[in-house]
GULUM-994070 format. One record per residue (C-alpha): x, y, z; residue number from 1; chain. Coordinates in nm, 2 decimals, decimal comma, padded with zeros to 4 digits. Layout:
N
<atom><xx>X</xx><yy>Y</yy><zz>Z</zz><nr>NUM</nr><kette>A</kette></atom>
...
//
This chain:
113
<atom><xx>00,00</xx><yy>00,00</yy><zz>00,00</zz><nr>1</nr><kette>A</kette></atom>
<atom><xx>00,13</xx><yy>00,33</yy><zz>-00,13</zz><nr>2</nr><kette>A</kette></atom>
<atom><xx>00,18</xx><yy>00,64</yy><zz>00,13</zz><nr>3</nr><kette>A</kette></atom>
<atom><xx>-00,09</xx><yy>00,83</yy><zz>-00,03</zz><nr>4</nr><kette>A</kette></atom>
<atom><xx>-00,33</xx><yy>00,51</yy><zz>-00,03</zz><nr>5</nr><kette>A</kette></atom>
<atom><xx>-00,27</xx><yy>00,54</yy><zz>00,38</zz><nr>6</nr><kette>A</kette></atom>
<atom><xx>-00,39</xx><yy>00,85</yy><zz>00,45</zz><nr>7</nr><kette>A</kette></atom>
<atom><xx>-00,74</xx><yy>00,95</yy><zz>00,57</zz><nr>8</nr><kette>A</kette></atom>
<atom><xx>-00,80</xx><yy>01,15</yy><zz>00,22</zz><nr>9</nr><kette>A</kette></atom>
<atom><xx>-00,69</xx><yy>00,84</yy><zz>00,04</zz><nr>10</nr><kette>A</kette></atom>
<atom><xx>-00,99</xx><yy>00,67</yy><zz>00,22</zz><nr>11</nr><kette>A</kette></atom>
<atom><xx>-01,30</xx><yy>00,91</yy><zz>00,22</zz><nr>12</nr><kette>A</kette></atom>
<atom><xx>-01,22</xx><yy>01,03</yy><zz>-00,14</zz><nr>13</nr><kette>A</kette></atom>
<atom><xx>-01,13</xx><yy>01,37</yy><zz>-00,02</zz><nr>14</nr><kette>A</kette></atom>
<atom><xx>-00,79</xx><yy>01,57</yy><zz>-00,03</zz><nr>15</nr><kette>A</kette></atom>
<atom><xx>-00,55</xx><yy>01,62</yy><zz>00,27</zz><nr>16</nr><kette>A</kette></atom>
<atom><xx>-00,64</xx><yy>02,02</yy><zz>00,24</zz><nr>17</nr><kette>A</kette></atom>
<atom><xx>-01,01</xx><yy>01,91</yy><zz>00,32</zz><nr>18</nr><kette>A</kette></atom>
<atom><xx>-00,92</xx><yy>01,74</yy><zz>00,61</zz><nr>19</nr><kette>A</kette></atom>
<atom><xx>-00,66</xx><yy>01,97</yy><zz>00,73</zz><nr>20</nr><kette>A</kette></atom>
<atom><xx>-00,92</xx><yy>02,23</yy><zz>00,72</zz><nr>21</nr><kette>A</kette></atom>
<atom><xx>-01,15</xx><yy>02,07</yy><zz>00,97</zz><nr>22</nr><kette>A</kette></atom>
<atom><xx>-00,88</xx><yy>01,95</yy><zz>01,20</zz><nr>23</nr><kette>A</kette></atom>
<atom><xx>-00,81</xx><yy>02,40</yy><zz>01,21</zz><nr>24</nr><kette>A</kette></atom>
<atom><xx>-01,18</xx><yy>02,44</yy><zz>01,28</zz><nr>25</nr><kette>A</kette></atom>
<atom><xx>-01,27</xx><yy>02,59</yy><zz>01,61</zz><nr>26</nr><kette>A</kette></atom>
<atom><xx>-01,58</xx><yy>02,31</yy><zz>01,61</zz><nr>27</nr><kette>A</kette></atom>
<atom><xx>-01,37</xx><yy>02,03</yy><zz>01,54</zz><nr>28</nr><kette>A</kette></atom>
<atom><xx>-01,15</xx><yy>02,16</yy><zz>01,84</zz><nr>29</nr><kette>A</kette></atom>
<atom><xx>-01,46</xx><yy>02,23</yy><zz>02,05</zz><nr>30</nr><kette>A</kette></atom>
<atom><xx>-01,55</xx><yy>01,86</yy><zz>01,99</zz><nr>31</nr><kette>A</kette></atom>
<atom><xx>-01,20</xx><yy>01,74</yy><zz>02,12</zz><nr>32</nr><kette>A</kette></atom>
<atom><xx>-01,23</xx><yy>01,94</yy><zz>02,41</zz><nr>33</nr><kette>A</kette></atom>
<atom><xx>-01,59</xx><yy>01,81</yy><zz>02,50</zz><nr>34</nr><kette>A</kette></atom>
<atom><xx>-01,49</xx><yy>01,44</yy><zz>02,46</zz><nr>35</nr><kette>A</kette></atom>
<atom><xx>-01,19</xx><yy>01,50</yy><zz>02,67</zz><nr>36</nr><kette>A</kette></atom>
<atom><xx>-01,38</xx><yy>01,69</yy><zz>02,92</zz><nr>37</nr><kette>A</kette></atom>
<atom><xx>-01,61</xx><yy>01,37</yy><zz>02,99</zz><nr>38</nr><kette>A</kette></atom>
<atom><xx>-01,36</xx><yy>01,08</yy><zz>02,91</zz><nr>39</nr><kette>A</kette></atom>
<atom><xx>-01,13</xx><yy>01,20</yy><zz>03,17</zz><nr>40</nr><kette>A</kette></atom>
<atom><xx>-01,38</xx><yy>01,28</yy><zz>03,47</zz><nr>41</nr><kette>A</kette></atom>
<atom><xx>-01,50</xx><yy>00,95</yy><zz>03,40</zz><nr>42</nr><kette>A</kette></atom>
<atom><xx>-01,14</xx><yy>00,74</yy><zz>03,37</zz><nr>43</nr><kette>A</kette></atom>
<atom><xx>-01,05</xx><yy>00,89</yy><zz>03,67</zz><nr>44</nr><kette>A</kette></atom>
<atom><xx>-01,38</xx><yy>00,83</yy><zz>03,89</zz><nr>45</nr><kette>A</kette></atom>
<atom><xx>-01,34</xx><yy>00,46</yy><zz>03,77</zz><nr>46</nr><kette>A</kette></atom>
<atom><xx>-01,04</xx><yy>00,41</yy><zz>03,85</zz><nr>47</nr><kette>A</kette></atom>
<atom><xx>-01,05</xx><yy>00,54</yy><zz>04,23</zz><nr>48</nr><kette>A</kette></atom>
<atom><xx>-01,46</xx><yy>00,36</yy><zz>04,26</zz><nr>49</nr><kette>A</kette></atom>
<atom><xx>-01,21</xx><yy>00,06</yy><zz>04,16</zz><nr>50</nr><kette>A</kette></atom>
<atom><xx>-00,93</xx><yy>00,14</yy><zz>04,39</zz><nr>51</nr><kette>A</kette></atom>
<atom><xx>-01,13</xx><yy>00,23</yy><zz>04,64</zz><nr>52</nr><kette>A</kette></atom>
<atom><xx>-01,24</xx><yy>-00,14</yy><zz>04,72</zz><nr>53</nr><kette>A</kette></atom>
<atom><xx>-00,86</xx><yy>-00,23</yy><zz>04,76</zz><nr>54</nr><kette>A</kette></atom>
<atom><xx>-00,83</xx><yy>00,08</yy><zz>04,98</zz><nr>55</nr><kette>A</kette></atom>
<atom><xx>-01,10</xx><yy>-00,01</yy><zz>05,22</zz><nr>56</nr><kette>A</kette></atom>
<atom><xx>-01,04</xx><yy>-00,38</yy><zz>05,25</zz><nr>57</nr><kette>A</kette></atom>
<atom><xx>-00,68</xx><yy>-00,33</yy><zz>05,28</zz><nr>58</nr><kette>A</kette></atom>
<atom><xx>-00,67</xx><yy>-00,07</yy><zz>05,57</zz><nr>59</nr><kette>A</kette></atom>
<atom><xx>-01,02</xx><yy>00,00</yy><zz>05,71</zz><nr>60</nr><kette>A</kette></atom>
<atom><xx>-01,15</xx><yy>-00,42</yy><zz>05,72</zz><nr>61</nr><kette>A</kette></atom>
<atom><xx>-01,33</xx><yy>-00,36</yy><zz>06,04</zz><nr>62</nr><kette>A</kette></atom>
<atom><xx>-01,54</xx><yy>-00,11</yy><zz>05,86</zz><nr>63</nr><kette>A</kette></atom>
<atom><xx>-01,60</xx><yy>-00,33</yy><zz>05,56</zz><nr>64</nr><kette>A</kette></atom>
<atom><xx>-01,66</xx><yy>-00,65</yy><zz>05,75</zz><nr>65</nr><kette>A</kette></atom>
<atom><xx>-01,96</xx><yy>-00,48</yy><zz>05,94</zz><nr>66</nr><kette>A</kette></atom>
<atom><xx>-02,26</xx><yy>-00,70</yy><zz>05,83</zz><nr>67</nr><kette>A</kette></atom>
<atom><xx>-02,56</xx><yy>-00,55</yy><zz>05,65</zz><nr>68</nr><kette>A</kette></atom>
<atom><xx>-02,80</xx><yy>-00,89</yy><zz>05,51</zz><nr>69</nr><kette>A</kette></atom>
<atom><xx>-02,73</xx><yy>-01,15</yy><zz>05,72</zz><nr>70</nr><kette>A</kette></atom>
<atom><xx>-02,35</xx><yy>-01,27</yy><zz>05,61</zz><nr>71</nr><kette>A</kette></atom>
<atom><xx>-02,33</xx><yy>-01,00</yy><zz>05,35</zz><nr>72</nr><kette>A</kette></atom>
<atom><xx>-02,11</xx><yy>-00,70</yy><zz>05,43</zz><nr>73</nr><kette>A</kette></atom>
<atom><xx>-01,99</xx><yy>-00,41</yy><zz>05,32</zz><nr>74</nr><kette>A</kette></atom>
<atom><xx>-01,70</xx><yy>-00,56</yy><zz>05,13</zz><nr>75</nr><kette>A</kette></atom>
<atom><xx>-01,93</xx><yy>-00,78</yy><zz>04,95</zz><nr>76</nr><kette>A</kette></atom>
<atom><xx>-02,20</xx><yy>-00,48</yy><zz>04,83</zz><nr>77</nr><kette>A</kette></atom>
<atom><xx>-01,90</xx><yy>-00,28</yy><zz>04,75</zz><nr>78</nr><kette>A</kette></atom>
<atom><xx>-01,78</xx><yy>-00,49</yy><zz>04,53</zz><nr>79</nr><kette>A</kette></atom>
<atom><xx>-02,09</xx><yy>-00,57</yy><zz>04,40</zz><nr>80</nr><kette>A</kette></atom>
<atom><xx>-02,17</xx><yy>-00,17</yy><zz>04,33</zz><nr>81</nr><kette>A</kette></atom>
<atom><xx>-01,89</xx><yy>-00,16</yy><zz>04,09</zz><nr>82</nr><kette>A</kette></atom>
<atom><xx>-02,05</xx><yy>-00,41</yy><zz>03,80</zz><nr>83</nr><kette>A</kette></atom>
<atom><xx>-02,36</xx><yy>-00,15</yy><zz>03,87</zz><nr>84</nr><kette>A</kette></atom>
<atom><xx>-02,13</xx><yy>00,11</yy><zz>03,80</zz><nr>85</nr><kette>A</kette></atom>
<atom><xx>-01,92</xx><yy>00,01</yy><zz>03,50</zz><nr>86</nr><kette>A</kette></atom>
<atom><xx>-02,28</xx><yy>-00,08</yy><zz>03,37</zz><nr>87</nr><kette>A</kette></atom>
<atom><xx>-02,38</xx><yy>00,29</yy><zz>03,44</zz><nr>88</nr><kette>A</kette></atom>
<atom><xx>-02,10</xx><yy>00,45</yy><zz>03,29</zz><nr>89</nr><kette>A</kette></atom>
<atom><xx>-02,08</xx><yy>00,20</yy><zz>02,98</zz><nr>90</nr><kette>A</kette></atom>
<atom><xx>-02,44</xx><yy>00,33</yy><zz>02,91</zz><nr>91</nr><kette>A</kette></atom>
<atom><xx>-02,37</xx><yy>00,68</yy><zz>02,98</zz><nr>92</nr><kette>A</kette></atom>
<atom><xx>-02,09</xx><yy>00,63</yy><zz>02,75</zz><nr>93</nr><kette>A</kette></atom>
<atom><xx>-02,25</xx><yy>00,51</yy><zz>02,47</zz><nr>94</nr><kette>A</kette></atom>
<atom><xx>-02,54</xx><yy>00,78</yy><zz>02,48</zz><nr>95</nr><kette>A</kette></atom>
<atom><xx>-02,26</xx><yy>01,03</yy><zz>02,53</zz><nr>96</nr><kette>A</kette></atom>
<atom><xx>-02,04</xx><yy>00,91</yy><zz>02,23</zz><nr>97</nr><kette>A</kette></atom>
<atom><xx>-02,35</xx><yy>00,87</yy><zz>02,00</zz><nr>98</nr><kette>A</kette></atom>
<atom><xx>-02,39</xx><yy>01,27</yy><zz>02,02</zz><nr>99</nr><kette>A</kette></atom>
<atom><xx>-02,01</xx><yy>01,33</yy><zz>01,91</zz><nr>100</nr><kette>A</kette></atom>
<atom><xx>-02,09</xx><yy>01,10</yy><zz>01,67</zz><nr>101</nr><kette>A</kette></atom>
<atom><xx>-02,39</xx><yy>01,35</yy><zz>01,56</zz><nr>102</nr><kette>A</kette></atom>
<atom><xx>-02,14</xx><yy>01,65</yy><zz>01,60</zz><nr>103</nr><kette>A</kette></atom>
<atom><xx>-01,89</xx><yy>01,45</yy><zz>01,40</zz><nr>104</nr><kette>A</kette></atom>
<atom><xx>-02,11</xx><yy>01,42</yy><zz>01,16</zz><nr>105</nr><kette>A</kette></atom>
<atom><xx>-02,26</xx><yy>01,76</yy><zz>01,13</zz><nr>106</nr><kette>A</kette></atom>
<atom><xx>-01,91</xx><yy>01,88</yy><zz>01,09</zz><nr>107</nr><kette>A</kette></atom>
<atom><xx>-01,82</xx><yy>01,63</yy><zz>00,78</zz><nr>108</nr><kette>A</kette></atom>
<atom><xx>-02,15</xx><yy>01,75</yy><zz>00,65</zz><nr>109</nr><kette>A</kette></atom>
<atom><xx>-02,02</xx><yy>02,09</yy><zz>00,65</zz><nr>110</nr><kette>A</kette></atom>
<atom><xx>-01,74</xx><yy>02,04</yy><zz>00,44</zz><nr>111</nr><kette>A</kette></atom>
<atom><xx>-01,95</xx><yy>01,83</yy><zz>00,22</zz><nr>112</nr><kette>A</kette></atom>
<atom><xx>-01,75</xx><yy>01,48</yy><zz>00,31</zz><nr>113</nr><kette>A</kette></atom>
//
């Protein structure tokens, strides 16, 4: 495969000016900045909900061994709550991505791609 066959142009049809033109638009950078201003939040609130498990076992295990249902503690609902959270955010992802998918869109539209 040539150079030219590898680039982006190459593959929707369109020239590299084209595309260089909406990677300088203020709404394609708008864009960027919105996705990054909710993947980030949400990377980092998974990764201390995830953490946080290790955290609490690890040095407060009186606190998480308190019972709640029976033989079911803390530890156990914890760890639990984070399936019910991935689940949240993975849907909260997807409805998020599908509108910069729209925004994507718009903007190709605008430059007739």
């Amino acid at each position: 495969m040539s150079e030219k066959e590898s680039t982006p142009s190459a593959d929707k049809g369109g020239n590299a000016e084209v595309w260089e033109n909406i990677v300088e638009r203020p709404e394609f950078e708008a864009l960027l900045a919105a996705k990054r201003r909710f993947i980030v939040p949400c990377c980092v609130f998974f990764l201390v909900y995830y953490f946080a498990l290790l955290y609490f076992v690890g040095w407060h295990l009186d606190l998480m061994k308190k019972p709640v249902l029976g033989k079911i503690n803390i530890a156990y609902l914890f760890a639990l709550s984070q399936f019910f959270m991935a689940w949240g955010m993975a849907w909260l992802y997807m409805r998020k991505a599908a509108a910069f998918d729209r925004a994507a869109a718009e903007l190709l539209a605008k430059e007739n791609l």
